[in-house]
N, C-alpha and C positions, 0 to 999 in steps of 0.2 A: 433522854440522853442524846445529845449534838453527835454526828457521826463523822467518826474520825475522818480529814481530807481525801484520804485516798478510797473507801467505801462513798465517797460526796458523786450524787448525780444530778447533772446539772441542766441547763434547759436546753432542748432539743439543737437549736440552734449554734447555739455556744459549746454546744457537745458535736456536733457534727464538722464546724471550725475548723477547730481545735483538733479533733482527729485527723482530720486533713491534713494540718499541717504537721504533724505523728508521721504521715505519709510521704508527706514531702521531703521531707528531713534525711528519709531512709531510701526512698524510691532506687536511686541509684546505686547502695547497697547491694538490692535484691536482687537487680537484673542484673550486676555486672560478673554474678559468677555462669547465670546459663548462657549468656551470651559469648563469655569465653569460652567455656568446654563446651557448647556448642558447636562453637567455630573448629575447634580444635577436632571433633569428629567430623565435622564438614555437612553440616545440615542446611536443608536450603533453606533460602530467609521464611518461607512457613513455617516449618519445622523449629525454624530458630524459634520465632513472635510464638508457637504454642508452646514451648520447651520457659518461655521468659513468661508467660500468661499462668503454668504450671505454679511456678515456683513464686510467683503472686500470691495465688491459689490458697496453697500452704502454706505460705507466712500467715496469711489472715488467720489459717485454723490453728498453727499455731499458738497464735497471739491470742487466741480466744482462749486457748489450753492454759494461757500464763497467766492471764489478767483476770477472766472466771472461776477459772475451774471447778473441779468437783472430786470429790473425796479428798484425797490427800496427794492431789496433784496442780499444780500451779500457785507460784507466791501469791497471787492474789497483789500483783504491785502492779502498777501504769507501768507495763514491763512487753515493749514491741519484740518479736520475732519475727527471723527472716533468716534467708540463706548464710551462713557462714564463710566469707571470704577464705576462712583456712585451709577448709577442704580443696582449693583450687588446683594448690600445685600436685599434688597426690590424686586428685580426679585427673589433670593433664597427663601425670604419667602413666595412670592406668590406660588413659586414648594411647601413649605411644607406645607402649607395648603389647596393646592387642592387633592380634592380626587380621583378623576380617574385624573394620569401623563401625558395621553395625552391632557388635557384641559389647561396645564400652559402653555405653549408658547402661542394658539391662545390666553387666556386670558389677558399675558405681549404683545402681539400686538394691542390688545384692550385699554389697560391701556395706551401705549407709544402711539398710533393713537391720543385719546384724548388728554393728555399733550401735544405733541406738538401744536394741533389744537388752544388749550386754553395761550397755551406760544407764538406762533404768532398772537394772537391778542393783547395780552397783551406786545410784544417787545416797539411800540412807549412808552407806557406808561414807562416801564422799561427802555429805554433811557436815560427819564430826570433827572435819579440819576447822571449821567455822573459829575455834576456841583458839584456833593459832595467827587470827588475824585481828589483833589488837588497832586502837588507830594508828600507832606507828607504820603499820602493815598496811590496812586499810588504804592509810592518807597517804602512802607512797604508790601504789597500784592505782587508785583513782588519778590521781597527779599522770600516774603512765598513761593514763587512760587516753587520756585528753590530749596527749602530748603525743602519743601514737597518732590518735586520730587525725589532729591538725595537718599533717603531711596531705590527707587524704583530699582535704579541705583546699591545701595549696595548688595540689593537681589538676582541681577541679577549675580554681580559677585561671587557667592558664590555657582551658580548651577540652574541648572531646576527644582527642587524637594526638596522641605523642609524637605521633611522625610527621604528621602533618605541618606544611613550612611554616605558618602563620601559628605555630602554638608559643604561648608565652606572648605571643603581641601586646601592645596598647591598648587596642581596642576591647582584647578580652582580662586582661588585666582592670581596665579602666572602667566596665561592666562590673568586676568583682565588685571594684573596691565602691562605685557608686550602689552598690548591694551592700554591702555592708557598712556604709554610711550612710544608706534608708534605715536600718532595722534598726543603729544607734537611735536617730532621729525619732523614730518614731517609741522607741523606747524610752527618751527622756519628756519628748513635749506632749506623746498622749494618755491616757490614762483608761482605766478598767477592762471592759474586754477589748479595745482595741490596740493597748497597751501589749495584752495577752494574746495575739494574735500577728505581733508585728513582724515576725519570720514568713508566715505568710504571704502578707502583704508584700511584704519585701518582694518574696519570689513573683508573686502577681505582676506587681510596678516595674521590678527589674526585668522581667520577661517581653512586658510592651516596651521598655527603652530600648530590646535588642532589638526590636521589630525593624527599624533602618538599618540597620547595622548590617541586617542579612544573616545575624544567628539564630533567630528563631525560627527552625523549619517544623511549618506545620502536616508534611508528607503523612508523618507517622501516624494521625486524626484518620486521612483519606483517604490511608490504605489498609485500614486496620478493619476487623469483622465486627459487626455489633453484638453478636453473640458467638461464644467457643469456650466447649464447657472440656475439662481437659480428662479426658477418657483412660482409665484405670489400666496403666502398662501399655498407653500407648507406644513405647519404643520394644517392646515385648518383656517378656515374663523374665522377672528376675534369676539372676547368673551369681552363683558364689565361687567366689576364688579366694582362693587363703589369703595371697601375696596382696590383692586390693582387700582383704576385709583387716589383713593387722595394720594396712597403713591408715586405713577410716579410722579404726579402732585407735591409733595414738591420734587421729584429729580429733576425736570424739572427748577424747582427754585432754585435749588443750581444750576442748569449747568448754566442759565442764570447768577449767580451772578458772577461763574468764567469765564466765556466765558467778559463778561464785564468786568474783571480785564484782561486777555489775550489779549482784543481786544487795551486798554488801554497800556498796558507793549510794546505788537509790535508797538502800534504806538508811543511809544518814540523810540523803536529803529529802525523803517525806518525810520524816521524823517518824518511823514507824522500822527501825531497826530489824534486820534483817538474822532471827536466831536460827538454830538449828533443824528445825521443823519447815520454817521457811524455805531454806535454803534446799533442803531435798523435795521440800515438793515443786519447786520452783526446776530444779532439776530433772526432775521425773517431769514435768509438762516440756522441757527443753528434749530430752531423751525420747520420749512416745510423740512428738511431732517429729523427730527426724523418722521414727521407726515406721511411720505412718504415711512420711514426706513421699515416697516412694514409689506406694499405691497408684499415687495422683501426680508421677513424673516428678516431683522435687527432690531437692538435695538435702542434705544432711543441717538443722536448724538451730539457732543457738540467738542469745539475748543482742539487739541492737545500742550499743554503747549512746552512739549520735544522738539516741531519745535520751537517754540520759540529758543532754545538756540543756535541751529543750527544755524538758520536765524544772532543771535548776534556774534556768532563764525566767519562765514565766509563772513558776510557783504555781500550775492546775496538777495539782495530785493526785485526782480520780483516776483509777483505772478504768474507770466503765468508758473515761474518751478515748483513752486506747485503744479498749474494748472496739468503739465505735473507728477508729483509725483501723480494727482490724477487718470489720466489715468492709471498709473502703477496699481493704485488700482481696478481701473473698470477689467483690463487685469486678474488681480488675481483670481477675483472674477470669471470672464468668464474660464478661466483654470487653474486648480487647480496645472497643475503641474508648473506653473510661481510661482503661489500665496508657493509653495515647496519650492522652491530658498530660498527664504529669510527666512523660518524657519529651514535652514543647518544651518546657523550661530548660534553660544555656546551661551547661555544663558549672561557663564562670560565674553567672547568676547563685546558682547553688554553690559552688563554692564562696562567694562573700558573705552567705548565710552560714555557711557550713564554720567561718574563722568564729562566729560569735558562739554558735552549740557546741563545738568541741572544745574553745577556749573553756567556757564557762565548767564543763567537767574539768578541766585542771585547776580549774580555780574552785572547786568541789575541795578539790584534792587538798591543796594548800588551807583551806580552811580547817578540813579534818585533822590536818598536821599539827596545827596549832595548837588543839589541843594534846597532844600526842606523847608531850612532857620532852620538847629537844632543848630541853636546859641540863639535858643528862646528855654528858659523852657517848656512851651506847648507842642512842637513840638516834644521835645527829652519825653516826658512821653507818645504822642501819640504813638511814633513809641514803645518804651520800651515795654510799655501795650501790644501792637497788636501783636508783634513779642511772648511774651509771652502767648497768649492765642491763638496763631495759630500754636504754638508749642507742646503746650499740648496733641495734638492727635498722633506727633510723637514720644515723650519719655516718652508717660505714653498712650499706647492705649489702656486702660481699664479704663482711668479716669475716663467716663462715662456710665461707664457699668451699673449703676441702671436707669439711665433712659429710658424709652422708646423707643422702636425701631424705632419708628418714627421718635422721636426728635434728635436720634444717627443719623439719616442719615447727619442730617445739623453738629452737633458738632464733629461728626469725619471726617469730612473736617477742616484740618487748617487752606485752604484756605478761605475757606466761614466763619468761625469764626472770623479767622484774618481779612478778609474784613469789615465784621462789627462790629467788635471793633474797626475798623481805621476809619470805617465813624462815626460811633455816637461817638466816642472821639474825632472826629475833628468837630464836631458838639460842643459838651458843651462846648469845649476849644478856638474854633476859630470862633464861632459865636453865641453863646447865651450869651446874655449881656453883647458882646463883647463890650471894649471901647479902647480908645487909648493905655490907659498904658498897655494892654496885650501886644502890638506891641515892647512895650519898649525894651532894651538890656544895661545893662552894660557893655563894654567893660572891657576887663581883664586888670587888676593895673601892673603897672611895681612894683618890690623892690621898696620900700621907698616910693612909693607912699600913699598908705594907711598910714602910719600917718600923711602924710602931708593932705589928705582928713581928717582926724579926729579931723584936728586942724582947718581949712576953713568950714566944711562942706560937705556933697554930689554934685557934678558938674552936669553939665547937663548931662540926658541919651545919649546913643547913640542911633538911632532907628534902627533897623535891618532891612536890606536886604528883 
């Protein structure tokens, strides 16, 4: 019996690749939450580079927990882990509210210990939402998915530094976009694995064209340790505080909501559908790698989207390259100057790779839709609504600015807004009091039909798909 794609292991080399480029896709993901609540307690750039080599670290064992696993933990999908951006602004305010700075990290390991403890017991339970995400659902949360991420993709190409005079320039604009007119190129005129490998390449080629430019600094290689293994509580022994452990605890519950639309999105696209059983074990490996992250100085861990796009781009479904992508992350983590490599690559570089992997998730999205049956009114106001209120936090990100810091952590997620505005309106709409004639459909009238209906009457419905 031929083994389904994503159990498929492939030759060493073409696994090794491939996982790398799993790596590259995410790299700047990883680091950019320790390097900000780094900074934010004020650690010196050691301190910083082993707090970022940590958090490496743990994505790798993560990602090992998702893509292997054992017993009845990990989907077992080409499914990367890493730090969760969400946690950042609730990690930043627990820095501003402690008063001696050396107490905020054992405190955010205290708070991310318990969320996870409290998220893996609660994964079966979270689970059973699975039955409330039809494709209409599905195909509109994949669609945010992609459409969230792109922003991240734009920022990327415009520089490393917001502040900095020269961001948004030509030159790094003109690096994007000659990145992401290699990876078309080399996706239409070459074929097999270096067809499947062309993100890569991209970032390689795009990397040597910064070299005149004077963007690619290679400091980070010559200053980096060749070995630093990240030693169990090096910031000290975990600190429980209420006030940081209920604000982990609702980050803990956004991550589970997007990790359950992630784990849902890949399983349309390896064709290996994403049921109930999947979905909490895939959870519980997201939930005991945060609970875990901690031990070994990382943050709070949750499903990376951006592979997602990857995975739809080049059609390799195995998880064992993941698998092998999360080695690469263990390896970082253990030597800093590996984990160096992949931070030479330009900000805009990665970002002109980054328009092609996160487009390609919203065009995930759009294809799930299609099936989704929007020849029904219902459906076409479910999808309308969600995609508008999951949009809201990218083109107006201060919508929310008077509410609560708390309740800003779940509303400036698109995605988690737009997830459930797509389940409770598929709820009133497609099953509270639902009756036959919601299902109805009229077909559309040729010319001249409709006055010949006005003269007979209304014909029977058609019922829709």
């Amino acid at each position: 019996m031929t083994a389904h794609p994503v159990d498929e292991k492939l030759p060493a080399l073409k696994m090794a690749t491939t996982g790398l480029q799993h790596v590259a896709a995410m790299y700047a993901g990883v680091v950019a939450p320790p390097l900000i609540v780094g900074a934010a307690v004020g650690l010196s750039p050691t301190e910083l580079t082993f707090l970022t080599g940590a958090c490496l670290f743990t994505a790798g064992l993560a990602t090992f927990l998702q893509t292997l696993g054992f017993w009845k933990i990990g989907a077992r999908l080409p499914f990367v882990n890493g730090v969760t951006f969400a946690g950042v602004a609730p990690m930043t305010a627990v820095v501003a509210s402690t008063k001696d700075r050396s107490d905020a990290l054992p405190i955010i390991f205290g708070a991310v210990m318990v969320a996870g403890v409290l998220g893996f017991v609660a994964a079966p339970f979270f689970s059973k939402a699975v039955r409330f995400f039809p494709p209409v659902v599905t195909g509109t949360v994949i669609t945010l998915i992609g459409v969230s991420l792109l922003p991240v993709a734009f920022g990327w190409a415009q520089g490393p530094d917001p502040a900095a005079h020269d961001y948004g320039s030509p030159t790094y604009l003109g690096l994007a976009a000659a990145t992401l007119v290699l990876v078309l190129l080399l996706r239409r005129f070459t074929r097999g694995f270096v067809k499947q490998i062309a993100v890569l390449l991209g970032l390689v080629i795009g990397t040597l064209v910064a070299i005149p430019f004077g963007v690619t600094d290679f400091g980070p290689v010559t200053d980096a340790d060749v070995v630093g293994f990240p030693t169990p509580f090096h910031f000290g022994a975990p600190q429980f505080q209420l006030a940081a452990i209920l604000s982990l605890c609702v980050v803990m519950v956004v991550s589970m909501t997007e990790s359950t639309a992630d784990m849902l999105a890949l399983g349309e696209i390896v064709e290996r559908p994403a049921d109930e059983r999947t979905i909490a074990a895939g959870l519980r490996a997201d939930t005991l790698g945060s609970a875990l992250s901690p031990l070994f100085n990382g943050f709070m861990c949750s499903a990376f989207a951006q592979n997602i796009g990857l995975v739809a781009m080049t059609r390799i479904r195995s998880r064992y390259v993941v698998a092998t992508g999360g080695g690469f992350l263990v390896l970082m983590g253990l030597c800093p100057m590996a984990a160096s490599l992949i931070a030479v690559v330009p900000r805009p570089v990665l970002g002109g790779a980054g328009v092609v992997l996160f487009g390609s998730v919203a065009a995930s999205g759009i294809q799930t839709l299609v099936r989704a049956g929007l020849e029904k009114d219902n459906n076409v106001l479910i999808v309308a609504v969600s995609l508008a209120v999951g949009i809201i936090p990218i083109t107006a990100p201060d919508f929310y600015h008077a509410f609560p810091q708390t309740a800003r952590i779940v509303l400036d997620s698109g995605i988690s807004t737009g997830c459930v505005a797509a389940v409770l309106l598929n709820l009133v709409f497609n099953h509270l009091g639902r009756n036959r004639d919601d299902d109805e459909v009229t077909a559309p009238m040729e010319p001249g039909e409709e006055i010949a209906d006005r003269r007979t009457g209304p014909g029977p419905a058609v019922v829709g798909a």
